[in-house]
VEXMARZA-462092 format. One record per atom (N, C-alpha, C): residue number from 1; residue in one letter; chain; atom name; x, y, z. Coordinates in pm, whole numbers, plus 50000, padded with zeros to 5 digits. Atoms other than C-alpha are relative to their C-alpha. Layout:
N
k = NUM r = a c = A a = CA px = X py = Y pz = Z
...
***
This chain:
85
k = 1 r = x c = A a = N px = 50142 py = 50005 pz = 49968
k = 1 r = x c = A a = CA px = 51635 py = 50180 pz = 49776
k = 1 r = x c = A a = C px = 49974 py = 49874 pz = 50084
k = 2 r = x c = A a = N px = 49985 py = 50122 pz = 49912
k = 2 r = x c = A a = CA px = 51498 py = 49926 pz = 50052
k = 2 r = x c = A a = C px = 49902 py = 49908 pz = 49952
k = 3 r = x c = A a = N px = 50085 py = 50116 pz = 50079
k = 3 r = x c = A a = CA px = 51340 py = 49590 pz = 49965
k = 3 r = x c = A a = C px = 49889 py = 50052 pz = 50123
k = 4 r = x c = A a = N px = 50149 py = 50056 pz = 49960
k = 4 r = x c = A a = CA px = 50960 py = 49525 pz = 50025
k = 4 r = x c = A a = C px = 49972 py = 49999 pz = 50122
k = 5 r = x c = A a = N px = 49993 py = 50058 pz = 49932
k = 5 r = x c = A a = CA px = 51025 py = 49344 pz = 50267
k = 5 r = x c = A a = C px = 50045 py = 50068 pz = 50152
k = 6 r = x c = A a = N px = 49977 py = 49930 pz = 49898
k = 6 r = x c = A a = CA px = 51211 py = 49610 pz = 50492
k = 6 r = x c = A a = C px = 49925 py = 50116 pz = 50047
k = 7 r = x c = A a = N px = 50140 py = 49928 pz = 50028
k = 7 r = x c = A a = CA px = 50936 py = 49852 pz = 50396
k = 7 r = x c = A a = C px = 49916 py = 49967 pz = 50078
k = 8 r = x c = A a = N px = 50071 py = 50076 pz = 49895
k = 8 r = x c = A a = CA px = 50703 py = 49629 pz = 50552
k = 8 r = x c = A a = C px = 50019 py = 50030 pz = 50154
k = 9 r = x c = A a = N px = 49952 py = 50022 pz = 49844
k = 9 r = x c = A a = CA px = 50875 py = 49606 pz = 50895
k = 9 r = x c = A a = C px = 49989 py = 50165 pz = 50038
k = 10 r = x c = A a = N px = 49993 py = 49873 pz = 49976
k = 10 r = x c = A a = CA px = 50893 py = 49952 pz = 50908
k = 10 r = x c = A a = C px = 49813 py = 50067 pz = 50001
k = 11 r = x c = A a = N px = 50151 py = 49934 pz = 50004
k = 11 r = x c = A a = CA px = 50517 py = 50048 pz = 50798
k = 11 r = x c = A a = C px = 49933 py = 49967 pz = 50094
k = 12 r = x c = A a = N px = 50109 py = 50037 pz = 49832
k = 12 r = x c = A a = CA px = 50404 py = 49794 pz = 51125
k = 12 r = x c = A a = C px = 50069 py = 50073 pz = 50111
k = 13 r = x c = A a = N px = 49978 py = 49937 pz = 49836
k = 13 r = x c = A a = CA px = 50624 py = 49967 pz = 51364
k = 13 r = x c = A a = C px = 50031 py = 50138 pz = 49984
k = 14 r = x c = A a = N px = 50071 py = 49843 pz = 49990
k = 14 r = x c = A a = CA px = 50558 py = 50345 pz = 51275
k = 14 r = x c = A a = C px = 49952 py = 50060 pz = 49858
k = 15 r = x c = A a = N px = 50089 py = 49973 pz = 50059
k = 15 r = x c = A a = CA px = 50310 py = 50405 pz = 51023
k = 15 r = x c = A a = C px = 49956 py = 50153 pz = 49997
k = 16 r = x c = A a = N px = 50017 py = 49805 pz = 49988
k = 16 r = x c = A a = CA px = 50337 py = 50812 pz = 51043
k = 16 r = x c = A a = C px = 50158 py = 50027 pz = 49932
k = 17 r = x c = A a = N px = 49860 py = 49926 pz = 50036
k = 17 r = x c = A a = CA px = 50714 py = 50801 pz = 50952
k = 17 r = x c = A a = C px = 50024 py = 49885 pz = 49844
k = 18 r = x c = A a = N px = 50018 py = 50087 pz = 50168
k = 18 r = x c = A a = CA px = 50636 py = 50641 pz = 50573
k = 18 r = x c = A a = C px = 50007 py = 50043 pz = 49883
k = 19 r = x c = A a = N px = 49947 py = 49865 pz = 50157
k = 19 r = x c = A a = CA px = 50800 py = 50829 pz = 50223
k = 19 r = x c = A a = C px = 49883 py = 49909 pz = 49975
k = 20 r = x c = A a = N px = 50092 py = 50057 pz = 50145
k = 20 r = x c = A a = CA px = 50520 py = 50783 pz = 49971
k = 20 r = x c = A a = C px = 50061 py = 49916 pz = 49932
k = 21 r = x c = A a = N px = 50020 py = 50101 pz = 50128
k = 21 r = x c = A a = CA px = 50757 py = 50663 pz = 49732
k = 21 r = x c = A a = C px = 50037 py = 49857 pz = 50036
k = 22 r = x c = A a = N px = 49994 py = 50153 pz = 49974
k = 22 r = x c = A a = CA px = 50834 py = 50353 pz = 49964
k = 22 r = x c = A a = C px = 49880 py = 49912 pz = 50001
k = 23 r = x c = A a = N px = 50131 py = 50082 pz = 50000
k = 23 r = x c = A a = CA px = 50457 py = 50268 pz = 50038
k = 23 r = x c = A a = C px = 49926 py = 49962 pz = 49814
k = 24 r = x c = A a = N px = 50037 py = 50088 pz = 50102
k = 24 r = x c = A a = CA px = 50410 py = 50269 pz = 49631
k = 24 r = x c = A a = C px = 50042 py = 49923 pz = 49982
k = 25 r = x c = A a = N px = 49900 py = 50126 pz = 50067
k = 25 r = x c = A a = CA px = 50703 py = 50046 pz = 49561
k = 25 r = x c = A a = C px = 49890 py = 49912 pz = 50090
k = 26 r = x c = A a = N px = 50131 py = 50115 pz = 49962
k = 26 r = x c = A a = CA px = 50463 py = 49793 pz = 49831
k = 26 r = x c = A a = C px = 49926 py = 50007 pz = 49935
k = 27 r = x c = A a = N px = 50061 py = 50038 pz = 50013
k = 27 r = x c = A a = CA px = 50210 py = 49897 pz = 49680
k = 27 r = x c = A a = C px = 49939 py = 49957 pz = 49827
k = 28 r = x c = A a = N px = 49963 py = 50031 pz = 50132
k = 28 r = x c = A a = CA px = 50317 py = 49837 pz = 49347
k = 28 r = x c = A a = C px = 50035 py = 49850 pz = 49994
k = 29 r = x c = A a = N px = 49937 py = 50136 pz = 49972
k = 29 r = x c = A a = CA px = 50485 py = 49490 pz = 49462
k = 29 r = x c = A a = C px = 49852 py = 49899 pz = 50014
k = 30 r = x c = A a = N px = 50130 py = 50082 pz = 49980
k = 30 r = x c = A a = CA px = 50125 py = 49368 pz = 49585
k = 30 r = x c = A a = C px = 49911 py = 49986 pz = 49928
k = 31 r = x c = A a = N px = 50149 py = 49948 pz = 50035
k = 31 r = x c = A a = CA px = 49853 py = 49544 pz = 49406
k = 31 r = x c = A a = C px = 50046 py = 50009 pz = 49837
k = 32 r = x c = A a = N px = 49937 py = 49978 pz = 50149
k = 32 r = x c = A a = CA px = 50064 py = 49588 pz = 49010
k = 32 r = x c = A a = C px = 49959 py = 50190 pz = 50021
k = 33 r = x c = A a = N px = 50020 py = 49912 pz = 50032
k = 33 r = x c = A a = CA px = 50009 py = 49882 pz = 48844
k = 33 r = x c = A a = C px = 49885 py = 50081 pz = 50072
k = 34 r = x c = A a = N px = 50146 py = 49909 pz = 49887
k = 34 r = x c = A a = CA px = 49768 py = 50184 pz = 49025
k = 34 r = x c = A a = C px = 49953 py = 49987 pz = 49831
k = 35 r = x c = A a = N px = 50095 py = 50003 pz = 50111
k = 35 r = x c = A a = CA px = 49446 py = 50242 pz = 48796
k = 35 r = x c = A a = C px = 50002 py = 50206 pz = 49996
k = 36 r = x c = A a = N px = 49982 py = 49801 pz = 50016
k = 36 r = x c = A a = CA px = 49541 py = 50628 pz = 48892
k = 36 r = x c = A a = C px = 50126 py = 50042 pz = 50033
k = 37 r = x c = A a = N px = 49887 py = 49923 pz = 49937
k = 37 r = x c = A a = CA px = 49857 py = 50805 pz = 48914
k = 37 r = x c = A a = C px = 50036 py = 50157 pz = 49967
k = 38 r = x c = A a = N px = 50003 py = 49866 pz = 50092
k = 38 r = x c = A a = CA px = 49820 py = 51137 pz = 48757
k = 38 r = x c = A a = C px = 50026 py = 50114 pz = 50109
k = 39 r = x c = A a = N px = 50056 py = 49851 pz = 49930
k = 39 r = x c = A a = CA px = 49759 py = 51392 pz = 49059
k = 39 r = x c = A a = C px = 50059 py = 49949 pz = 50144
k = 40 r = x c = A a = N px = 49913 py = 50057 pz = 49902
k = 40 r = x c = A a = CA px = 49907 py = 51317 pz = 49425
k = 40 r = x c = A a = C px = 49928 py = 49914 pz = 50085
k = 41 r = x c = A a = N px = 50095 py = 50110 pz = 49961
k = 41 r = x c = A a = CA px = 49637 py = 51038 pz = 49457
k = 41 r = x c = A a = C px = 50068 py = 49863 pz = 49874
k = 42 r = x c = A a = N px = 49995 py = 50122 pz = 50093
k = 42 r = x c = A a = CA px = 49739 py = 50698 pz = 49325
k = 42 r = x c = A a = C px = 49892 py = 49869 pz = 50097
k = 43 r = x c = A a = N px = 50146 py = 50092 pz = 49941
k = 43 r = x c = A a = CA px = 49428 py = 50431 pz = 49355
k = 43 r = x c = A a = C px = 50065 py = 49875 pz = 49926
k = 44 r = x c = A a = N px = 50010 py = 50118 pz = 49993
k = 44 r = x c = A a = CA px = 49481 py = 50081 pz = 49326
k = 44 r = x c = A a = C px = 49953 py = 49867 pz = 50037
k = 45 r = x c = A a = N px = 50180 py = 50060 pz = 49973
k = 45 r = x c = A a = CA px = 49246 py = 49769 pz = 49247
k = 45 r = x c = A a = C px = 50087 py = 49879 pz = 50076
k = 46 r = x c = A a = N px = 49975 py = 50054 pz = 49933
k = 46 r = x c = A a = CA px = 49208 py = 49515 pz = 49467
k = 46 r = x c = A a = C px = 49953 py = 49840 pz = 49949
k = 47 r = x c = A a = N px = 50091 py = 50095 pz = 50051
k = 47 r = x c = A a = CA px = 49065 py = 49140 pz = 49400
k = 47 r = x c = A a = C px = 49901 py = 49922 pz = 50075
k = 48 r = x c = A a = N px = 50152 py = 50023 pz = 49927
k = 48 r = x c = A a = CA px = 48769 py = 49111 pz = 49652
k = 48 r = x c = A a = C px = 49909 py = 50125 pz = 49976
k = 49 r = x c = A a = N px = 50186 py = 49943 pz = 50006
k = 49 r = x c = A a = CA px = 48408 py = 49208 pz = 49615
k = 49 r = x c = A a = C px = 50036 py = 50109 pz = 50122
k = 50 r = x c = A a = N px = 50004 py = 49861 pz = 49858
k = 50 r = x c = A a = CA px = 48317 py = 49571 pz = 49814
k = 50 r = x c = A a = C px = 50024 py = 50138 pz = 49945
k = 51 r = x c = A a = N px = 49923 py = 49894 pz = 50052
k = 51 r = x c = A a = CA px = 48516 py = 49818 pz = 49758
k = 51 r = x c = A a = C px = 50132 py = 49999 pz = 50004
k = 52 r = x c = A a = N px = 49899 py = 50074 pz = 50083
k = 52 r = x c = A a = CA px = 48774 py = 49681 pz = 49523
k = 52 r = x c = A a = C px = 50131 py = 50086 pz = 50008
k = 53 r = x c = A a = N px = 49876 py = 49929 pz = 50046
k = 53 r = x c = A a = CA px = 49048 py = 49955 pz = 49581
k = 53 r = x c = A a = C px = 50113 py = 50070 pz = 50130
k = 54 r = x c = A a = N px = 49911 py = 49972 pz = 49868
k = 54 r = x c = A a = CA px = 49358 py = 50041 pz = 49788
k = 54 r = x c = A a = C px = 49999 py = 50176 pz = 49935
k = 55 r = x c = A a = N px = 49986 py = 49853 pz = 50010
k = 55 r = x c = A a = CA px = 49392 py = 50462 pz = 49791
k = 55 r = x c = A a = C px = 50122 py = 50094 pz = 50054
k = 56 r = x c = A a = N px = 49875 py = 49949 pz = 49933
k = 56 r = x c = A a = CA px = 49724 py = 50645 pz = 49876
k = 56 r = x c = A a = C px = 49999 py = 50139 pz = 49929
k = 57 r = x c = A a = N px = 49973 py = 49843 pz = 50003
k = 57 r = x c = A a = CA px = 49799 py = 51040 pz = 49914
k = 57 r = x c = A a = C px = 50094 py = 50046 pz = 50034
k = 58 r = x c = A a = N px = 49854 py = 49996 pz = 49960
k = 58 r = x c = A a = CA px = 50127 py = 51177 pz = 49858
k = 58 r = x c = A a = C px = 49985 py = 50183 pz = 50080
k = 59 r = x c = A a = N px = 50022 py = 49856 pz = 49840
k = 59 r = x c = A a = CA px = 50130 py = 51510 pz = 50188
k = 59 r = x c = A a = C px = 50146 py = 50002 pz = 49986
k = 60 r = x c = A a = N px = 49818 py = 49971 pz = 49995
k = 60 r = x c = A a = CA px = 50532 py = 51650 pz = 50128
k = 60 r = x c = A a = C px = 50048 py = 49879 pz = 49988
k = 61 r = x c = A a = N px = 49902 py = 50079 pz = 49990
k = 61 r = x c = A a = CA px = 50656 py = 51371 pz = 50060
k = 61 r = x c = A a = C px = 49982 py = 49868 pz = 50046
k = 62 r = x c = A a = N px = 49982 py = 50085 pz = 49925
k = 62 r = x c = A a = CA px = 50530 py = 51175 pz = 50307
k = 62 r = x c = A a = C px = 49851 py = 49911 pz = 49986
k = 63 r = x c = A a = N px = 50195 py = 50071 pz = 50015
k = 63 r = x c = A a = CA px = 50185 py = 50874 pz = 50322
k = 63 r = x c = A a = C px = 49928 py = 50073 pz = 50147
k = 64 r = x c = A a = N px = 50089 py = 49964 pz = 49873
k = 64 r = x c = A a = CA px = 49923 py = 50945 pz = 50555
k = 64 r = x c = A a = C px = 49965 py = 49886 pz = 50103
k = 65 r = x c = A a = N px = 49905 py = 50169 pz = 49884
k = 65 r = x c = A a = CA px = 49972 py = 50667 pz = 50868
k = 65 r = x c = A a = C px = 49856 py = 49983 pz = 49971
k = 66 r = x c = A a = N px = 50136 py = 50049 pz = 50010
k = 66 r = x c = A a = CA px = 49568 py = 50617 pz = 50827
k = 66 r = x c = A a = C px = 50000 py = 49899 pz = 49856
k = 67 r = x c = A a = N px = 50024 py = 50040 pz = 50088
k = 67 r = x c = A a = CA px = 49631 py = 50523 pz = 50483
k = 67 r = x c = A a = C px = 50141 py = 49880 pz = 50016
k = 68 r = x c = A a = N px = 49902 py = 50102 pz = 49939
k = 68 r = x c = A a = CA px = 49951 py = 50330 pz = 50579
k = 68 r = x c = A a = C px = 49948 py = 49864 pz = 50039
k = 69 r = x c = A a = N px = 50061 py = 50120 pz = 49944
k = 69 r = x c = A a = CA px = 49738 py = 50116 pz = 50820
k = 69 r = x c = A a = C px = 49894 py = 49957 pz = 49871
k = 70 r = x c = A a = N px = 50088 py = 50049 pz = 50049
k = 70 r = x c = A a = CA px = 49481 py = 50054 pz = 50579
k = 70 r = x c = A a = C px = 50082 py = 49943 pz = 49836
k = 71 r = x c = A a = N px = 49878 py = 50045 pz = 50090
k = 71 r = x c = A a = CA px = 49770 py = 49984 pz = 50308
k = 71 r = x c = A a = C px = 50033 py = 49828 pz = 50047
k = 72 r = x c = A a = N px = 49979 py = 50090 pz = 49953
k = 72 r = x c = A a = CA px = 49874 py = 49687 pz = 50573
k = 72 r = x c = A a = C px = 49864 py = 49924 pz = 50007
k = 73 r = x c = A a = N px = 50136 py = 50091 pz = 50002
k = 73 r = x c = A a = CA px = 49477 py = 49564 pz = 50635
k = 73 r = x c = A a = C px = 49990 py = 49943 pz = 49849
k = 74 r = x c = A a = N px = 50054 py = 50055 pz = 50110
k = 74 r = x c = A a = CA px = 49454 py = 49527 pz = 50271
k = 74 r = x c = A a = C px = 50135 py = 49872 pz = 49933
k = 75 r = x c = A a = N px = 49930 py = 50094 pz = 50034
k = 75 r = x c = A a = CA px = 49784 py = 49315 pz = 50238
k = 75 r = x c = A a = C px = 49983 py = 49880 pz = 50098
k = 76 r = x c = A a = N px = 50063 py = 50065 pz = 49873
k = 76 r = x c = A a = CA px = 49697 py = 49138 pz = 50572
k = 76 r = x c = A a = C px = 49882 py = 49873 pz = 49891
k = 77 r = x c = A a = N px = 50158 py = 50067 pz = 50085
k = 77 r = x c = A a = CA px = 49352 py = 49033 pz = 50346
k = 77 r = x c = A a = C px = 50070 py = 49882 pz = 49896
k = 78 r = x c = A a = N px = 49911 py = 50114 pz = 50145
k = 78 r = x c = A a = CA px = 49567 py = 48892 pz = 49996
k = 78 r = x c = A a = C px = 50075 py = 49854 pz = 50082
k = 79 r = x c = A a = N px = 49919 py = 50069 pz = 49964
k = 79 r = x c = A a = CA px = 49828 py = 48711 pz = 50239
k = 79 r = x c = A a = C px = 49892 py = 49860 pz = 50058
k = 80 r = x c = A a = N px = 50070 py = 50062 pz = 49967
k = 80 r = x c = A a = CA px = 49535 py = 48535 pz = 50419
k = 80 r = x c = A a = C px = 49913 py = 49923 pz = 49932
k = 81 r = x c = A a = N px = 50125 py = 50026 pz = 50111
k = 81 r = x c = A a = CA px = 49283 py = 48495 pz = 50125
k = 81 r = x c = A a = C px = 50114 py = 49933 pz = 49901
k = 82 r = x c = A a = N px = 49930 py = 50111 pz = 50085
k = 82 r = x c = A a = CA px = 49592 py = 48306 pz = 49923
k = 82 r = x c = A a = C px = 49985 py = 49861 pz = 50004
k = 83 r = x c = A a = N px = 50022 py = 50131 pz = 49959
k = 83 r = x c = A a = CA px = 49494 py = 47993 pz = 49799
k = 83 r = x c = A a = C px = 50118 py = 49916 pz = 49983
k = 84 r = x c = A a = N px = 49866 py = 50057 pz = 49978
k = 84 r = x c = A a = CA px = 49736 py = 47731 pz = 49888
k = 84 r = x c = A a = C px = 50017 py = 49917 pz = 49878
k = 85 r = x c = A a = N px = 49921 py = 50051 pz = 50148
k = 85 r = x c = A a = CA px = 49942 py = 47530 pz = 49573
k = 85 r = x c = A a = C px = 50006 py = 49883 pz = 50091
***
């Protein structure tokens, strides 16, 4: 299975060619546990004010590149919004 990290590199440079179960492992790595996994929707909370939640839809197999990109905006947000030690 590929680290995080190679996941990553891959979701910025084609975001249509993304297995589901790699974008949970991210989005399991970032976000913990989803608050839904039951049905081929897994939702996961976020920790800013709004609308607190990342949303992923498993289509054959594969994520949906809309939800991909908006997978990356919301790690984009954490990486930036980290306060420094």
């Amino acid at each position: 299975m590929a680290k995080v990290s190679d996941i990553l590199k891959l979701m910025k440079k084609n975001p249509k060619g993304i297995r589901f179960a790699d974008l949970c492992k991210v989005c399991d790595h970032y976000f913990g546990n989803p608050r839904q996994k039951g049905s081929s929707h897994r939702v996961y909370k976020t920790p800013w004010q709004g609308d607190p939640r990342v949303n992923i839809q498993n289509t054959k197999g594969k994520a949906k590149a809309y939800q991909v990109k908006q997978v990356l905006n919301a790690i984009g947000r954490l990486e930036y919004e980290k306060p420094e030690k």
